[in-house]
N, CA, C and O of each residue as an XYZ file, in Angstrom:
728
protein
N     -13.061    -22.851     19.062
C     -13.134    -21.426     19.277
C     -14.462    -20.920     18.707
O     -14.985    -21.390     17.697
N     -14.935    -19.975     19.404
C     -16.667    -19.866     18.716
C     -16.409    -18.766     17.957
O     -15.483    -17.987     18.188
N     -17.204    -18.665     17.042
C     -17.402    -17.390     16.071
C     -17.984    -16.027     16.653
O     -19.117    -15.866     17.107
N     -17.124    -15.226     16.561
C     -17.839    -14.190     17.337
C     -17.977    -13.109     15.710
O     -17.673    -13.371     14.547
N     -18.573    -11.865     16.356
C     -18.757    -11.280     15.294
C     -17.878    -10.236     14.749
O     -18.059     -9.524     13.761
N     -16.597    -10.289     15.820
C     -15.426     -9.521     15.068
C     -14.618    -10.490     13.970
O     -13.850    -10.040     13.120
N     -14.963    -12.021     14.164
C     -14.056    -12.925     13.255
C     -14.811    -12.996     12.394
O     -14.140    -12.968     11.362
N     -16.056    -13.092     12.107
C     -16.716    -12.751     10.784
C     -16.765    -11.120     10.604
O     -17.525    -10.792      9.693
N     -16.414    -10.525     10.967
C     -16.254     -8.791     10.562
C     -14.711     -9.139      9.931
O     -14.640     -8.699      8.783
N     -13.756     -9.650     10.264
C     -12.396     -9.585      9.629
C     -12.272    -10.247      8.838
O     -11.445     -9.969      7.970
N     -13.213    -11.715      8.742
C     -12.816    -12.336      7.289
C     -13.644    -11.989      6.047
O     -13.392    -12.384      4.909
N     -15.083    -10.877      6.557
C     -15.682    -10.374      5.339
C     -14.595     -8.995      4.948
O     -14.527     -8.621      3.777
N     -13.876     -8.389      5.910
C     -13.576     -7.261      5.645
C     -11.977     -7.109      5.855
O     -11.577     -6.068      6.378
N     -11.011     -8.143      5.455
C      -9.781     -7.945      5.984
C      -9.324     -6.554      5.668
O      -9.142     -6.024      6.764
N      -9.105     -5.880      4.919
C      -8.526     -4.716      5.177
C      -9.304     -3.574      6.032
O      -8.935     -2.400      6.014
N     -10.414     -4.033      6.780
C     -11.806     -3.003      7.146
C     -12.267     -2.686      5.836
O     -11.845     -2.841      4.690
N     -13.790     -1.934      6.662
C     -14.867     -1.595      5.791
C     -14.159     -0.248      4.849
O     -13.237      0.456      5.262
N     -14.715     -0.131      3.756
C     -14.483      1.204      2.917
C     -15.155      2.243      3.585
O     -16.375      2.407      3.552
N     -14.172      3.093      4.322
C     -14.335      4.762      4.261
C     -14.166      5.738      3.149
O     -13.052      5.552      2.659
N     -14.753      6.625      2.591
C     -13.767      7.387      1.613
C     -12.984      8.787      2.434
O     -13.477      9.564      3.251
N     -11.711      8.743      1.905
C     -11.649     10.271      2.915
C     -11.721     11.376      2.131
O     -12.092     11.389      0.957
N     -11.326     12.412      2.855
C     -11.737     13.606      2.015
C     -10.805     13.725      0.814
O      -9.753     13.087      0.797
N     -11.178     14.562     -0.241
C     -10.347     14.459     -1.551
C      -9.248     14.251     -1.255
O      -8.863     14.381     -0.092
N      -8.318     13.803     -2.426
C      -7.469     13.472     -2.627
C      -5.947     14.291     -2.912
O      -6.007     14.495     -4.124
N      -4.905     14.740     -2.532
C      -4.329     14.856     -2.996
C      -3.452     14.833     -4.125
O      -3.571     13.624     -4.327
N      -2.698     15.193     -4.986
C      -2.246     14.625     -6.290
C      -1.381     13.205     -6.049
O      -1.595     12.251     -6.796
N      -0.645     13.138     -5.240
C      -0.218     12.016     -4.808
C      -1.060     10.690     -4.095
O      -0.836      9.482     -4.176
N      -1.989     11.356     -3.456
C      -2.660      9.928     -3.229
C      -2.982      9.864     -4.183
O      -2.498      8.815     -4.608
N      -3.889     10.594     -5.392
C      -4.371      9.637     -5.992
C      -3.666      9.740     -6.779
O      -4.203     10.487     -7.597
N      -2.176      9.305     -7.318
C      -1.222      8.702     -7.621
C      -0.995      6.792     -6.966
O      -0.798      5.676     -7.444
N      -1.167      7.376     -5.760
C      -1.100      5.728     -5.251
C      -2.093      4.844     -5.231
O      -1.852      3.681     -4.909
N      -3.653      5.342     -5.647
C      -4.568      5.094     -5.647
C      -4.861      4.068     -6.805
O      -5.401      2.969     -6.682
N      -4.339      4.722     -8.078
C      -3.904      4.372     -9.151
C      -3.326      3.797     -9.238
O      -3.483      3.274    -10.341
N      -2.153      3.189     -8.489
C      -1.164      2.435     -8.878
C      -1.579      1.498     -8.534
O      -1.252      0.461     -9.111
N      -2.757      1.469     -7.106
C      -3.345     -0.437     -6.560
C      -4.056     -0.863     -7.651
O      -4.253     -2.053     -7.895
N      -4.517      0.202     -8.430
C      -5.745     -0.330     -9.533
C      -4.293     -1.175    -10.552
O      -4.222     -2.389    -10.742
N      -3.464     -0.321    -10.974
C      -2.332     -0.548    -12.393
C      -2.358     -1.502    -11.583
O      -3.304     -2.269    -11.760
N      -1.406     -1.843    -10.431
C      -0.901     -3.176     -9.732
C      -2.290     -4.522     -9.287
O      -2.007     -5.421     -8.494
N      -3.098     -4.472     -9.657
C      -4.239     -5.255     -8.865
C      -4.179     -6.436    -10.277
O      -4.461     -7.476     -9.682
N      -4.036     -6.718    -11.317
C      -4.348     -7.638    -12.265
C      -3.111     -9.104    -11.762
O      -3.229    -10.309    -11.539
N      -1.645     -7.788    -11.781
C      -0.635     -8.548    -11.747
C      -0.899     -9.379    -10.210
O      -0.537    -10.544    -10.048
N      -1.555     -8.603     -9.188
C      -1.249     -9.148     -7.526
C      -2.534    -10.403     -7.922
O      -2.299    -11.489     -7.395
N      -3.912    -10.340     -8.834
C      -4.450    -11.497     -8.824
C      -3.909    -12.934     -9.404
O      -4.031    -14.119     -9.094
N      -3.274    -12.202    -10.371
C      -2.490    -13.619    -10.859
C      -1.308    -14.126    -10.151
O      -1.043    -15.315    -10.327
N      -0.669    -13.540     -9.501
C      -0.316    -13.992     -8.598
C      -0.368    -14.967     -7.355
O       0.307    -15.838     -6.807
N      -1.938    -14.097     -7.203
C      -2.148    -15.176     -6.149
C      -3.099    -16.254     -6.297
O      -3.708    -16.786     -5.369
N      -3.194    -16.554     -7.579
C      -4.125    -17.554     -7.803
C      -2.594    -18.418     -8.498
O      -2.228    -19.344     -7.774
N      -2.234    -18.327     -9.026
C      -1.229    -19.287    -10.235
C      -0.834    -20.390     -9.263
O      -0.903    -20.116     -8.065
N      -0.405    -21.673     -9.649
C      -0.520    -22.731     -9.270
C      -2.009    -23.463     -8.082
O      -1.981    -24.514     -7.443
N      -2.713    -22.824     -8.133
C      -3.656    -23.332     -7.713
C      -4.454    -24.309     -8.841
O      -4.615    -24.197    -10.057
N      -4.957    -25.518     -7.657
C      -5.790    -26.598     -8.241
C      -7.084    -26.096     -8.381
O      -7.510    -25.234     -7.612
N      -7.736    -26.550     -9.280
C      -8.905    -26.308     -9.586
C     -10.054    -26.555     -8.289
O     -11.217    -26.153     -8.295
N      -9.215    -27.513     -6.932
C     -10.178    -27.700     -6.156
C      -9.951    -26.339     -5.153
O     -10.894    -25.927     -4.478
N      -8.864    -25.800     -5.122
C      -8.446    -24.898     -4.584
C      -9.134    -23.491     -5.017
O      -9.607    -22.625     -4.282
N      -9.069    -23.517     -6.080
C     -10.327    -22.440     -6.728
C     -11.459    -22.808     -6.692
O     -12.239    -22.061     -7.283
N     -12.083    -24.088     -6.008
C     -13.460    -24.041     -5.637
C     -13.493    -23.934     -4.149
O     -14.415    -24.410     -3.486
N     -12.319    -23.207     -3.553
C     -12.612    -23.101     -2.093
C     -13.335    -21.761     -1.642
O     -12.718    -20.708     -1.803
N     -14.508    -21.740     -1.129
C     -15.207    -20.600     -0.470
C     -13.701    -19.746      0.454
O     -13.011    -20.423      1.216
N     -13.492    -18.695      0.287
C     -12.383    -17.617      0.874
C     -12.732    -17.472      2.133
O     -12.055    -16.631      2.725
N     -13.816    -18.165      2.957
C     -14.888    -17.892      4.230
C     -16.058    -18.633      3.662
O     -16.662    -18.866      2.615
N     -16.024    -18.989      5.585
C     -17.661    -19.646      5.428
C     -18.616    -18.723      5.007
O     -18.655    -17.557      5.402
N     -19.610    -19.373      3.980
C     -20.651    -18.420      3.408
C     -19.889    -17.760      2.295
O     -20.355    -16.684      1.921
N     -19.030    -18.106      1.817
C     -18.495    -16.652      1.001
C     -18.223    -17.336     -0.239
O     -18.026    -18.550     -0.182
N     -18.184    -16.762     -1.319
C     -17.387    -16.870     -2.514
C     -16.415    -18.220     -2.479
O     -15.841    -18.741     -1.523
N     -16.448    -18.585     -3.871
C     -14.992    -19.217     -3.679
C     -13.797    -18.213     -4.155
O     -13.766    -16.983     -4.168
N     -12.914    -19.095     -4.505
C     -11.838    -17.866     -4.993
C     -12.000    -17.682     -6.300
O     -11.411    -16.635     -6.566
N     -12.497    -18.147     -7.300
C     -12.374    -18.026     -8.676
C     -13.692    -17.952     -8.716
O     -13.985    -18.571     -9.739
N     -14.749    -17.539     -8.182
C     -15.899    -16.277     -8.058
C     -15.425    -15.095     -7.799
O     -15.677    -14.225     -8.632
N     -14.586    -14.705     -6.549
C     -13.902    -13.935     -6.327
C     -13.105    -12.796     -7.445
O     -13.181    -11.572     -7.552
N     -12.273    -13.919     -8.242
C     -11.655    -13.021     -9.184
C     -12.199    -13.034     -9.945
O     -11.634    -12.315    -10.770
N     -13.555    -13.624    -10.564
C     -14.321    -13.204    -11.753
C     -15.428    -12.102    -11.243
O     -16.024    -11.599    -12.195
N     -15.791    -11.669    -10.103
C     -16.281    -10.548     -9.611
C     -15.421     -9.155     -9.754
O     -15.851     -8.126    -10.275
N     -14.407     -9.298     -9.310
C     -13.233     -7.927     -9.291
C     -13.336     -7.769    -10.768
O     -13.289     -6.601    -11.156
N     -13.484     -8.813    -11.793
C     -13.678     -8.275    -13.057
C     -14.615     -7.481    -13.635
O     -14.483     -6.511    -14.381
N     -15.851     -8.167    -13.074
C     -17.547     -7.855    -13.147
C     -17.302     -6.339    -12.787
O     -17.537     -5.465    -13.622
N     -16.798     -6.029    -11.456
C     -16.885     -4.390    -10.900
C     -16.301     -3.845    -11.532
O     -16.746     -2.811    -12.030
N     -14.784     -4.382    -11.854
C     -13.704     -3.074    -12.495
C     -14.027     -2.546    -13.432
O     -13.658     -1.448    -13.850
N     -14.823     -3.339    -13.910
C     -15.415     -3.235    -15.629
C     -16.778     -2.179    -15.588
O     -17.226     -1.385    -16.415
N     -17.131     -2.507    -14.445
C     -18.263     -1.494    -14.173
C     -18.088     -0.031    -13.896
O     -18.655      0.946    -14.385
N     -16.729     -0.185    -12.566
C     -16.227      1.383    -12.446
C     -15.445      1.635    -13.599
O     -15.506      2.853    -13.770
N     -14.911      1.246    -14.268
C     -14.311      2.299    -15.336
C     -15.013      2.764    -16.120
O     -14.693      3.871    -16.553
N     -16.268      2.112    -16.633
C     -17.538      2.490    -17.622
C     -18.114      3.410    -16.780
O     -18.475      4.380    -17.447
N     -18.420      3.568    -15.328
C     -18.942      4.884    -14.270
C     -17.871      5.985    -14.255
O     -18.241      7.156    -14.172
N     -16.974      5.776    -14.306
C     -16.023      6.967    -14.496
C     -16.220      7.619    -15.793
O     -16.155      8.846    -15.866
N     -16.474      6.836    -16.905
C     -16.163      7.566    -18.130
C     -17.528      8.162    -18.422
O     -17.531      9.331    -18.807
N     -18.516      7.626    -18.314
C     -19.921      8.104    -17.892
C     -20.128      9.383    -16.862
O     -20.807     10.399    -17.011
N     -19.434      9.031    -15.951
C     -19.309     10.629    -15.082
C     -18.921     11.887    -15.691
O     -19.225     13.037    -15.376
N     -17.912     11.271    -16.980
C     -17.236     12.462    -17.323
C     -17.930     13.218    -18.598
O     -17.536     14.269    -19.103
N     -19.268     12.285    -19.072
C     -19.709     12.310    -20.271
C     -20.909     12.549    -20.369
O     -21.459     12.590    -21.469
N     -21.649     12.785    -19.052
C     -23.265     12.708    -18.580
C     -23.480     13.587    -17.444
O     -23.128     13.513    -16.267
N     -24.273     14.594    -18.225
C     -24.718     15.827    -16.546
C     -25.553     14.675    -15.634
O     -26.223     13.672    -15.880
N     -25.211     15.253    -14.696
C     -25.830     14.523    -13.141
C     -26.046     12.925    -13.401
O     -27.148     12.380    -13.332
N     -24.772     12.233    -13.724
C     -24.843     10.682    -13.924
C     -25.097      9.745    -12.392
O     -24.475      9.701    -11.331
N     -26.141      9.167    -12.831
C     -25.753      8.076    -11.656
C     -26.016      6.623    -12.017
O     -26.712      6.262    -12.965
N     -25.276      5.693    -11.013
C     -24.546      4.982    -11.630
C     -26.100      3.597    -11.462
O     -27.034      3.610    -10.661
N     -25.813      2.693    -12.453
C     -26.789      1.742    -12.631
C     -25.948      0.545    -11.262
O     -24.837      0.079    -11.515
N     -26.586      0.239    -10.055
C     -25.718     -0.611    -10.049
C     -26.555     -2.182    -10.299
O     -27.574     -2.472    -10.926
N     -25.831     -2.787     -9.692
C     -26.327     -4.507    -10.467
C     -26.098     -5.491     -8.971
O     -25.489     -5.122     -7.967
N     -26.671     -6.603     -9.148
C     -26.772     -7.549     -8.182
C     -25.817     -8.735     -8.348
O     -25.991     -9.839     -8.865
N     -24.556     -8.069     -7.644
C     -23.412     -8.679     -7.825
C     -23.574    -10.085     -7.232
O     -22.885    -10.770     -7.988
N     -24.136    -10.963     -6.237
C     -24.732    -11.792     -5.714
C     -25.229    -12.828     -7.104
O     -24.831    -13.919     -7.512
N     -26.052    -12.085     -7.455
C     -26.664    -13.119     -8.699
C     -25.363    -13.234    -10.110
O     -24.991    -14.183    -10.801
N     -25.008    -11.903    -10.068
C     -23.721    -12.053    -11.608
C     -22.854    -13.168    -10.488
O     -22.380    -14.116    -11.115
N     -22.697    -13.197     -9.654
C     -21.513    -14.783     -9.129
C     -22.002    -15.896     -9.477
O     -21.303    -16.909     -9.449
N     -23.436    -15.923     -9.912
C     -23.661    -17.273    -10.138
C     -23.809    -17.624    -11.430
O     -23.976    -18.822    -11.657
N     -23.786    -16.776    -12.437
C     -23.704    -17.088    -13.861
C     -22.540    -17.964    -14.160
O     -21.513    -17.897    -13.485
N     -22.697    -18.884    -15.281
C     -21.482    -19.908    -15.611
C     -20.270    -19.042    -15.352
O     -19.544    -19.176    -14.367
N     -20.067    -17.951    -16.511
C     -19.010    -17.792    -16.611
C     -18.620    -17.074    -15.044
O     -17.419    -16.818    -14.963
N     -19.144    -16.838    -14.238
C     -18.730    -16.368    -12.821
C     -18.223    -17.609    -12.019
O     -17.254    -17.555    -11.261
N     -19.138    -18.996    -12.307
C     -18.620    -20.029    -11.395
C     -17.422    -20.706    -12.066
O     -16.804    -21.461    -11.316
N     -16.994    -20.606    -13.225
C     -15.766    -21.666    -13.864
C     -14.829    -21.021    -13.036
O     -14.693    -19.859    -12.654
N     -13.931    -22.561    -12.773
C     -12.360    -22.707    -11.634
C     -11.606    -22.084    -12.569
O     -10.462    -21.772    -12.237
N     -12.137    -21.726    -14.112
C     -10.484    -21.134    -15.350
C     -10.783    -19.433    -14.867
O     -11.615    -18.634    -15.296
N      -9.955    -19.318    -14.029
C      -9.899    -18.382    -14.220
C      -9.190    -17.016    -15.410
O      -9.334    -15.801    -15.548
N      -8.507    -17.974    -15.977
C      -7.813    -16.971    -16.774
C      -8.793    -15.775    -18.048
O      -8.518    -14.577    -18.108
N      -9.558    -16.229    -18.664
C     -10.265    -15.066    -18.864
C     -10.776    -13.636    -18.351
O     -11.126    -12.568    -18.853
N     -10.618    -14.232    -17.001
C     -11.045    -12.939    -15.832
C      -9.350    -12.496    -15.721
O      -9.287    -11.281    -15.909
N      -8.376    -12.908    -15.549
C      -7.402    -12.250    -15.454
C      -6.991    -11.833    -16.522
O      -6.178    -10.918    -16.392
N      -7.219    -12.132    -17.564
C      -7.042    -10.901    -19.151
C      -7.381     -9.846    -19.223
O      -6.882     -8.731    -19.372
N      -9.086    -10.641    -19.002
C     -10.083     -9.240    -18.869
C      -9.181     -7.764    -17.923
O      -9.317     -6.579    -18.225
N      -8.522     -8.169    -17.063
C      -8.479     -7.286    -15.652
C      -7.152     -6.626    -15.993
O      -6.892     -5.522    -15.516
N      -6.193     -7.336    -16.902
C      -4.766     -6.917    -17.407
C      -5.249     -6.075    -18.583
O      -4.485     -5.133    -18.791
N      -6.370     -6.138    -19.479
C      -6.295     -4.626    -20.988
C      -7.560     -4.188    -19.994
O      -7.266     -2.999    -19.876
N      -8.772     -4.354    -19.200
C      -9.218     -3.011    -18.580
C      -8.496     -2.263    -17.897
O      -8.366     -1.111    -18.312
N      -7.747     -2.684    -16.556
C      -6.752     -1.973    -16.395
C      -6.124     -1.199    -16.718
O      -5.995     -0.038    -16.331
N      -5.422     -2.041    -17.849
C      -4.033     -0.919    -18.326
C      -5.187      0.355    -19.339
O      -4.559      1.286    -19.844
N      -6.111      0.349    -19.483
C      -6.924      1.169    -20.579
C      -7.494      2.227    -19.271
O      -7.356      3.438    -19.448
N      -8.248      1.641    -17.729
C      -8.578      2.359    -16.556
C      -7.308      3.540    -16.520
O      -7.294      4.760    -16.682
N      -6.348      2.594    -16.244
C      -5.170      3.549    -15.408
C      -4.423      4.326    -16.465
O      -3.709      5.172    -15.926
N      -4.336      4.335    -17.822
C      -4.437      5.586    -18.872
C      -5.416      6.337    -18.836
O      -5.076      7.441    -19.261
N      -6.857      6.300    -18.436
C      -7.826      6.896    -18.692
C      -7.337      7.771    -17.283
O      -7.102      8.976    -17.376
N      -7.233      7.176    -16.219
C      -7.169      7.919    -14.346
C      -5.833      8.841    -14.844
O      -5.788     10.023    -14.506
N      -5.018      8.394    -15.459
C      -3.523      9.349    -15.654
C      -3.810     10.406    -16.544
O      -2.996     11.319    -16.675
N      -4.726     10.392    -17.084
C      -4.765     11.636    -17.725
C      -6.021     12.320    -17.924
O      -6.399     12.818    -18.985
N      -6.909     12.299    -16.344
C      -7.656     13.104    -15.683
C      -6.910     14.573    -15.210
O      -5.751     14.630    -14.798
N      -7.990     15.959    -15.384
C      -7.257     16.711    -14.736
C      -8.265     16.882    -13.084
O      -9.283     16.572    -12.465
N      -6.936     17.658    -13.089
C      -7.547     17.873    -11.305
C      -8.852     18.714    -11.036
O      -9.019     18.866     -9.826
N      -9.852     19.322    -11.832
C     -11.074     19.477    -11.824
C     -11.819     18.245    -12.267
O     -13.038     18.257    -12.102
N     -11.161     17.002    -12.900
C     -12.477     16.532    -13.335
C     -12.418     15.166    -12.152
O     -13.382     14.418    -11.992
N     -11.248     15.038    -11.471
C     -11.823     14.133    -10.114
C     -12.502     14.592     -9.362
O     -12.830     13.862     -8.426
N     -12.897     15.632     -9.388
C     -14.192     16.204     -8.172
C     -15.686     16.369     -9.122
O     -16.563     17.184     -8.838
N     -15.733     15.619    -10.038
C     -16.685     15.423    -11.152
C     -17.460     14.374    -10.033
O     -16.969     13.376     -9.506
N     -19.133     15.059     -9.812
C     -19.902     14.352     -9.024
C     -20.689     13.655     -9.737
O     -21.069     13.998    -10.856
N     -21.105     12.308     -8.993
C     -21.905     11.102     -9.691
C     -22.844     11.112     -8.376
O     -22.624     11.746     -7.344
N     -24.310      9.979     -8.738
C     -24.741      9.305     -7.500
C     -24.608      7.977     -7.706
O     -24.417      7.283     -8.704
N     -24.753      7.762     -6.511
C     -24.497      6.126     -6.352
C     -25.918      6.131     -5.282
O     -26.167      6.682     -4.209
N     -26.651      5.234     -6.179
C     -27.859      4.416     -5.209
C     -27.586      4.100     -3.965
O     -28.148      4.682     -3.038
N     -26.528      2.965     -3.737
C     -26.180      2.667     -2.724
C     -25.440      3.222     -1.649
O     -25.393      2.979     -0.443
N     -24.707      4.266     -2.616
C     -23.417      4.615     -1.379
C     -23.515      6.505     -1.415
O     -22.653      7.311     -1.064
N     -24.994      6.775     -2.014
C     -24.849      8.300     -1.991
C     -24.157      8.835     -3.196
O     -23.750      8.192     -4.163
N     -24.089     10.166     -2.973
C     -23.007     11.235     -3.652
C     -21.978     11.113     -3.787
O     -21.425     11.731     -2.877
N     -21.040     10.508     -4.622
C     -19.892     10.624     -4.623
C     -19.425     11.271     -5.552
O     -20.166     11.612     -6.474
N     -17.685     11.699     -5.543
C     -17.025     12.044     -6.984
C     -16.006     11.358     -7.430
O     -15.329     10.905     -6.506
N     -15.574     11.066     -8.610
C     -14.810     10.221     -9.386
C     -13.549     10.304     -8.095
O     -13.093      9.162     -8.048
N     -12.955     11.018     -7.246
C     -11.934     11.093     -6.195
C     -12.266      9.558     -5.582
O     -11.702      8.472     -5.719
N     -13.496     10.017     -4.817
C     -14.063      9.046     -4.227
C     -14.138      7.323     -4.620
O     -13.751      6.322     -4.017
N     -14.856      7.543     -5.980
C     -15.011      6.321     -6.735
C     -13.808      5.868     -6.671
O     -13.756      4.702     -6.281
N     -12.509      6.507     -6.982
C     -11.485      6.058     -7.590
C     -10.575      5.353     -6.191
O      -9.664      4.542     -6.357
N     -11.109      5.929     -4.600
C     -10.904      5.421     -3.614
C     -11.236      3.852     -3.675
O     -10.291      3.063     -3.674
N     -12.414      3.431     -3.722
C     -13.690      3.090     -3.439
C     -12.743      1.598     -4.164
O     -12.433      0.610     -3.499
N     -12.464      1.776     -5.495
C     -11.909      0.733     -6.275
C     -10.514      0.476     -5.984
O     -10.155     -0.637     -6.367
N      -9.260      1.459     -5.192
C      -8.321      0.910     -5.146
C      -8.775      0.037     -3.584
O      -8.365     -1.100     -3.348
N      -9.371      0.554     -2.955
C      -9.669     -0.496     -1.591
C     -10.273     -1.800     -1.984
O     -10.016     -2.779     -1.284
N     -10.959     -1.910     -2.905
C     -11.807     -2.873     -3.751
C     -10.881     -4.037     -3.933
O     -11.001     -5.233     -3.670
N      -9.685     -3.147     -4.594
C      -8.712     -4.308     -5.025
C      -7.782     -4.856     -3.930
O      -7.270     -5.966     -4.081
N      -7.603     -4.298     -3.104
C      -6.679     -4.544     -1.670
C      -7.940     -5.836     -1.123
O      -7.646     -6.995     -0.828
N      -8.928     -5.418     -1.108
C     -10.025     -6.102     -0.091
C     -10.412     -7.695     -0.512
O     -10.705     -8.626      0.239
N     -10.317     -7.671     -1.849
C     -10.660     -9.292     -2.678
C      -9.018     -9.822     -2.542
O      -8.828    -10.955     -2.099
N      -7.960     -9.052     -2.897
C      -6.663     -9.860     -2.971
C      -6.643    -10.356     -1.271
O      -6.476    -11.493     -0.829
N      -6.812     -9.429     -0.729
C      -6.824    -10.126      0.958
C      -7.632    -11.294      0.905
O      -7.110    -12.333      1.311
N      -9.094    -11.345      0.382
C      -9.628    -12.710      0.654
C      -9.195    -14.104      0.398
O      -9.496    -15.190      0.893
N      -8.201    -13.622     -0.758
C      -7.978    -14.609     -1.543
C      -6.460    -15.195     -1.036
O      -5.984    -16.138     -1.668
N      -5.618    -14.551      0.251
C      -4.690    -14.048      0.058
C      -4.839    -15.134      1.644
O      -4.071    -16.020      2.020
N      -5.915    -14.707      2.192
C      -6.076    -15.156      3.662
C      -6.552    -16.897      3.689
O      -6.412    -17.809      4.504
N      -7.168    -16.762      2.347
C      -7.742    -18.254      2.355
C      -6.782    -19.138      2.057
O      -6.725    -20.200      2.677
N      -5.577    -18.723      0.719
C      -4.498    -19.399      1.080
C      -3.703    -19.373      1.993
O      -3.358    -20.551      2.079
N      -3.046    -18.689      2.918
C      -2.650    -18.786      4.401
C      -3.356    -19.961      5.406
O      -2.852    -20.892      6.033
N      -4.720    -19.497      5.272
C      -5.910    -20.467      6.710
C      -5.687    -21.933      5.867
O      -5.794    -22.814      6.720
N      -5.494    -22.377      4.910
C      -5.589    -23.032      4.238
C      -4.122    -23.901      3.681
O      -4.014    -24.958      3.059
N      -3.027    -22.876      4.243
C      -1.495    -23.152      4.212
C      -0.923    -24.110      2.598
O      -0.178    -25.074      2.419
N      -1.722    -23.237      1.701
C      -1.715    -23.207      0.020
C      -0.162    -22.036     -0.395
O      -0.044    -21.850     -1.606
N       0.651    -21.497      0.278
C       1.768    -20.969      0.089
C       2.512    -21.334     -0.919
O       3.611    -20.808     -1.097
């Protein structure tokens, strides 16, 4: 079957590309929050009993393996929660970003253990999603820039990261499926 460019559009992007939509309701971003609270437990999940050769499997050709994968979702989460709290702490903040490409290749990005990255992701987390729960509803429309992605506000950001976490658990999620690792 030849590669066309919707099958590399779906295995870089299984859930699709990030849109943000317009603000948030109190309830979405209730649920928004909860992919972030729920995203540590859904990685360990879907990594646990995997072989170490299995965590050196690229998630897609060209791509990551999987335990790059989950030591990246760490690298970012760790980044947006320090941009959130910075948003809330700095007139006209914008955000430093970094060359996530090169942080995958540092040791501690390539080791198959993943479990440090899933610690890391279980006390940022639970410290993120206390910090998001007890935002008020003026300070999610607290505007930042983002180099890359424009103007945004912590609403946005806070989009931006629960799709984040849907989008890597899919990679990781699809490679065991294509891969019939169940």
């Amino acid at each position: 079957m030849p590669v066309t460019d919707a099958v590399v559009e779906s295995a870089k992007y299984p859930v699709g590309r990030f849109k943000a939509g317009p603000a948030g309701t109190a309830e979405q971003r209730q649920a928004w929050v909860e992919t972030i609270a729920a995203a540590p437990a859904e990685f360990a999940r879907l990594v646990a009993g995997l072989t170490d050769a299995q965590k050196a499997t690229p998630y897609r050709d060209g791509g990551w393996t999987i335990a790059q994968v989950v030591h990246h979702v760490a690298d970012s989460h760790l980044n947006a929660y320090a941009r959130c709290r910075w948003a809330l702490t700095e007139t006209d903040f914008t955000v430093k970003p970094y060359k996530q490409a090169l942080w995958a290749e540092f040791a501690d990005a390539t080791s198959l253990d993943v479990t440090p990255s899933l610690d890391m992701l279980r006390g940022l987390h639970q410290r993120w999603v206390t910090f998001l729960r007890a935002m008020s509803p003026a300070q999610w429309d607290t505007k930042l820039m983002h180099p890359e992605n424009g103007p945004m506000t912590l609403d946005s950001l806070i989009q931006l990261y629960a799709w984040h976490s849907k989008h890597h658990a899919a990679h990781v999620r699809n490679a065991k499926q294509q891969h019939g690792w169940q």
